[in-house]
C-alpha positions, -999 to 999 in steps of 0.1 A, spaced: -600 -537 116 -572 -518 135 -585 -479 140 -553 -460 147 -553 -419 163 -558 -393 140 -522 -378 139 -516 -346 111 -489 -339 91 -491 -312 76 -521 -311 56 -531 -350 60 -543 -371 86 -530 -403 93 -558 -425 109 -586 -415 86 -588 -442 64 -564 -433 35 -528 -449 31 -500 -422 24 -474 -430 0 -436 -419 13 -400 -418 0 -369 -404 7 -346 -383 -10 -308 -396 -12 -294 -367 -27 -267 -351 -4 -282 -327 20 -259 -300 12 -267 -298 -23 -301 -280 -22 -305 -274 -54 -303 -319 -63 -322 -323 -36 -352 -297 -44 -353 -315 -84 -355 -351 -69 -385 -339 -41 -403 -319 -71 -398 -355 -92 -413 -377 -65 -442 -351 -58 -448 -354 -96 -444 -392 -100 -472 -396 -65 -454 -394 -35 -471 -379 -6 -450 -378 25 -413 -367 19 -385 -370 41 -348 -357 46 -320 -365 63 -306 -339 82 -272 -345 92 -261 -312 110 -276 -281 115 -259 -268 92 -285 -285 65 -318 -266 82 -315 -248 51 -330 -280 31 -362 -280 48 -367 -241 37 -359 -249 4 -382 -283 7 -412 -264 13 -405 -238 -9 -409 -264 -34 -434 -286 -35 -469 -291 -18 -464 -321 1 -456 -328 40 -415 -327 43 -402 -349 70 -369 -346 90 -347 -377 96 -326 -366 126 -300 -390 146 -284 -382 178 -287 -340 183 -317 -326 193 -309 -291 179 -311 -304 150 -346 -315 156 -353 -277 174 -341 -263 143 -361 -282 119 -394 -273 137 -380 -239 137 -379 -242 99 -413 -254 94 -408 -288 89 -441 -311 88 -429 -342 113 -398 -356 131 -381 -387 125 -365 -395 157 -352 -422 182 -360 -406 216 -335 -427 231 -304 -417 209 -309 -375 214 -288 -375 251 -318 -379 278 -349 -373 290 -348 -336 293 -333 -334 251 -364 -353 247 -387 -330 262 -371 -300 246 -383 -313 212 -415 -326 226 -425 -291 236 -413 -277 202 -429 -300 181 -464 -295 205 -463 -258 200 -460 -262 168 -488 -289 165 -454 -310 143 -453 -350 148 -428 -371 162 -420 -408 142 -407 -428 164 -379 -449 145 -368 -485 158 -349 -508 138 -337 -540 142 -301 -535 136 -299 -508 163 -319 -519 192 -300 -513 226 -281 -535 244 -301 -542 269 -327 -554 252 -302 -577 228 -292 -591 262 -324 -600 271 -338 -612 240 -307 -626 227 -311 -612 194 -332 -588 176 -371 -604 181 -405 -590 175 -409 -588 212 -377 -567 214 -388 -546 184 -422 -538 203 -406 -532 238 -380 -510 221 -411 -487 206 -430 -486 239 -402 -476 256 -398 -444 234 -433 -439 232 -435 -437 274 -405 -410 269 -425 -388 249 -457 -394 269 -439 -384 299 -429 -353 282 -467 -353 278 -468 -358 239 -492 -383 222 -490 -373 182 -472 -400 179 -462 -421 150 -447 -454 151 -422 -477 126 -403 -510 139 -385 -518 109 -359 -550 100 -347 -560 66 -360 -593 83 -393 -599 65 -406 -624 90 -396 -605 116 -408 -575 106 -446 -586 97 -444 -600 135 -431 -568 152 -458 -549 135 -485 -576 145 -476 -570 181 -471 -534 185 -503 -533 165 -525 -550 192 -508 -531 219 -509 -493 208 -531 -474 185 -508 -453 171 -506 -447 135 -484 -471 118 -454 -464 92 -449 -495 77 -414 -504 57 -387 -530 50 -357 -515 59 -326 -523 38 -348 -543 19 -324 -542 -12 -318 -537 -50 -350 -532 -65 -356 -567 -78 -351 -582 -43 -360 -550 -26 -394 -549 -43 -405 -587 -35 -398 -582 4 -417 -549 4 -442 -565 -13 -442 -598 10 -438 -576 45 -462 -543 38 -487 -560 19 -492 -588 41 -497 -560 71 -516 -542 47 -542 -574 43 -543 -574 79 -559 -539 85 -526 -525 96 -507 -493 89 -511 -460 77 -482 -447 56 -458 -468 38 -425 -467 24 -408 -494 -2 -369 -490 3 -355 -497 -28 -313 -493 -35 -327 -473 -64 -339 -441 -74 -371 -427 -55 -394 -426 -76 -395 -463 -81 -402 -466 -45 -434 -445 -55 -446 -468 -80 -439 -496 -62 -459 -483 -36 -486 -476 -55 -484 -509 -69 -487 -524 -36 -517 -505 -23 -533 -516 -54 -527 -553 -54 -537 -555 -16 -572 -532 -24 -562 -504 -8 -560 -476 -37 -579 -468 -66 -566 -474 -98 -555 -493 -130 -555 -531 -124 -532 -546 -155 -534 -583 -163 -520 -599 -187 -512 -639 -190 -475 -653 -191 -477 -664 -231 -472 -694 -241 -464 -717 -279 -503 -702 -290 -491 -664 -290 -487 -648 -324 -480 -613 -310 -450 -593 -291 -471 -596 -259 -444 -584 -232 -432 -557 -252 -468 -546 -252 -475 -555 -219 -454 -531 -207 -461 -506 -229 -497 -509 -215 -484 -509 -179 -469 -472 -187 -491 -460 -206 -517 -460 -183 -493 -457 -147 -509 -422 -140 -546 -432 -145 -568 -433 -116 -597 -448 -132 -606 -480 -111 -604 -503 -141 -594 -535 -149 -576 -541 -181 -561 -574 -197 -534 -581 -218 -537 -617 -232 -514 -635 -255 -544 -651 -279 -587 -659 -283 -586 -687 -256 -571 -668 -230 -585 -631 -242 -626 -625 -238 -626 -663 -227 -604 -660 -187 -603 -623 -186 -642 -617 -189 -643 -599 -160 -618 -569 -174 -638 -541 -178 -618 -536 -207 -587 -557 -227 -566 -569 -258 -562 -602 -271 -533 -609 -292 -534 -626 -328 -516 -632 -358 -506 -594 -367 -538 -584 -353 -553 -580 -319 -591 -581 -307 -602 -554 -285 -630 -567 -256 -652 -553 -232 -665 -578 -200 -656 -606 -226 -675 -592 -254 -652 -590 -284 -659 -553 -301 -637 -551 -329 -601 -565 -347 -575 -538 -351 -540 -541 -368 -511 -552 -341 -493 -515 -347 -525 -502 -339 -529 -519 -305 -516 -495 -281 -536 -465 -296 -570 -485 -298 -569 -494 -263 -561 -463 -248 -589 -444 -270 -615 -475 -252 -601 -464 -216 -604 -429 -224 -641 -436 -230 -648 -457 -201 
């Protein structure tokens, strides 16, 4: 098991154990007020970790407003100026999202080191495949895990020498492959804390399965810290997917929802209430299994081991505990009965 630093951002502490769920907000940074409702609807839907672009310095105002707003840590996405980054800190933000080796030099560098020390503020470290420098495409001949890695521990030295460790680290590629092998290495070869994502991963059909494939198979394997599912959608589905994530790979309490794919013995709507059951219950934190099944033989029989679960009949459904039918209830009643059992659980 990978034990990364203990690096703070704003009230949490990446390292200890927990996995912290992120987004970003793609409202325009000059429209505060957007920007504010989206942040307040991700904090609301489970995010835990926001972050912002901020183009110009002109947007500084965004982080004020940010924090004004909701509880969680508010990140700043910065490209290219450091004032930017000065200002931000300035402002209060909770980390930095910069490339070290895009903010003009060694001594820009050190000027937001020394800022962001001061102010005991984080620095994410940002490499991505599709804008790794040239050098390292000549020597590589293409983006590779090994240039990922060597792309990050080149930053990383640039900050050290500035004598800065809170470090965080992402190596992203809308490469899934390549991405679950740049993490690997930079895994065994630093212990920072590890932000793990697939960048341009897509729509949110595709975007979801590669998220799914690349963070939770890093996720399995002990690695990472915070995550972030980039979805060509609105934010808060990148929350629940998230969430969803953590849960399938055992790393967050919660619902666990099964339910069979029906087949020619189902009687009963069961998608429709499959995914009524799925958002019914998205905000419970109860770690609880519960199974939606199409009919008897694949109800109390395969799904014994749901703490609690529905299986579908003709107009009717039977309500079971660890396989143990308790009662019938009318199909229109499903929904209701069920959630009144998980209540009492």
């Amino acid at each position: 098991m990978r034990i990364a630093k203990k690096v703070k951002v704003g009230g949490l502490e990446l390292g200890g154990g927990k996995i912290y769920v992120q987004s970003m907000l793609n409202t325009p940074a000059e429209d505060i007020a957007a920007s504010v409702a989206q942040a307040r609807a991700l904090e609301a839907a489970g995010c835990e970790i926001i972050r912002a672009a901020v183009p110009s310095v002109e947007n500084v105002p965004l982080i004020t407003a940010l924090k004004n707003a909701v509880r969680v840590p508010i990140v700043a996405d910065i490209h290219f100026d450091h004032k930017i980054a000065l200002a931000c800190i300035e402002a209060g933000v909770d980390k930095v999202r910069i490339n070290p080796g895009n903010i003009g030099g060694e001594e820009n560098v050190a000027a937001v080191a020394k800022a962001c020390r001061e102010n005991n503020v984080p620095i994410r470290i940002g490499v991505n495949s599709g804008s790794l420098e040239r050098e390292l495409l000549a020597k590589y001949g293409k983006p590779t895990a090994e240039a990922l890695a060597e792309s990050a521990l080149s930053h990383v030295k640039l900050l050290n020498n500035a004598d800065f460790d809170d470090i965080v680290i992402s190596i992203k590629s809308s490469n899934v492959e390549l991405m679950i092998a740049a993490y690997r290495l930079i895994a065994e070869q630093v212990n920072y804390p590890l932000h793990l994502g697939v960048t341009e991963a897509g729509t949110e059909r595709m975007g979801l399965i590669k998220s799914a494939i690349g963070i939770g198979s890093l996720l399995c394997d002990g690695i990472g810290e915070t995550i972030r599912v980039s979805l060509t959608a609105d934010p808060v589905k990148e929350v629940y997917a998230a969430r969803d994530i953590l849960k399938a790979c055992g790393k967050a309490s919660g619902v666990e929802i099964i339910s069979c794919p029906t087949c020619g013995r189902t009687k009963i709507d069961l998608i429709t209430l499959a995914n009524k059951v799925e958002e019914m219950l998205r905000d419970v934190e109860k770690p609880i299994r519960v199974a939606v099944m199409g009919c008897a033989v694949n109800g109390p029989g395969e799904a014994r081991e749901a703490d609690i679960g529905v299986a579908g009949g003709n107009g009717e459904g039977l309500i079971f505990k660890k396989g143990e039918i308790i009662r019938k209830v009318p199909e229109e009643m499903i929904l209701s009965e069920l959630k009144k059992e998980i209540d009492n659980l």
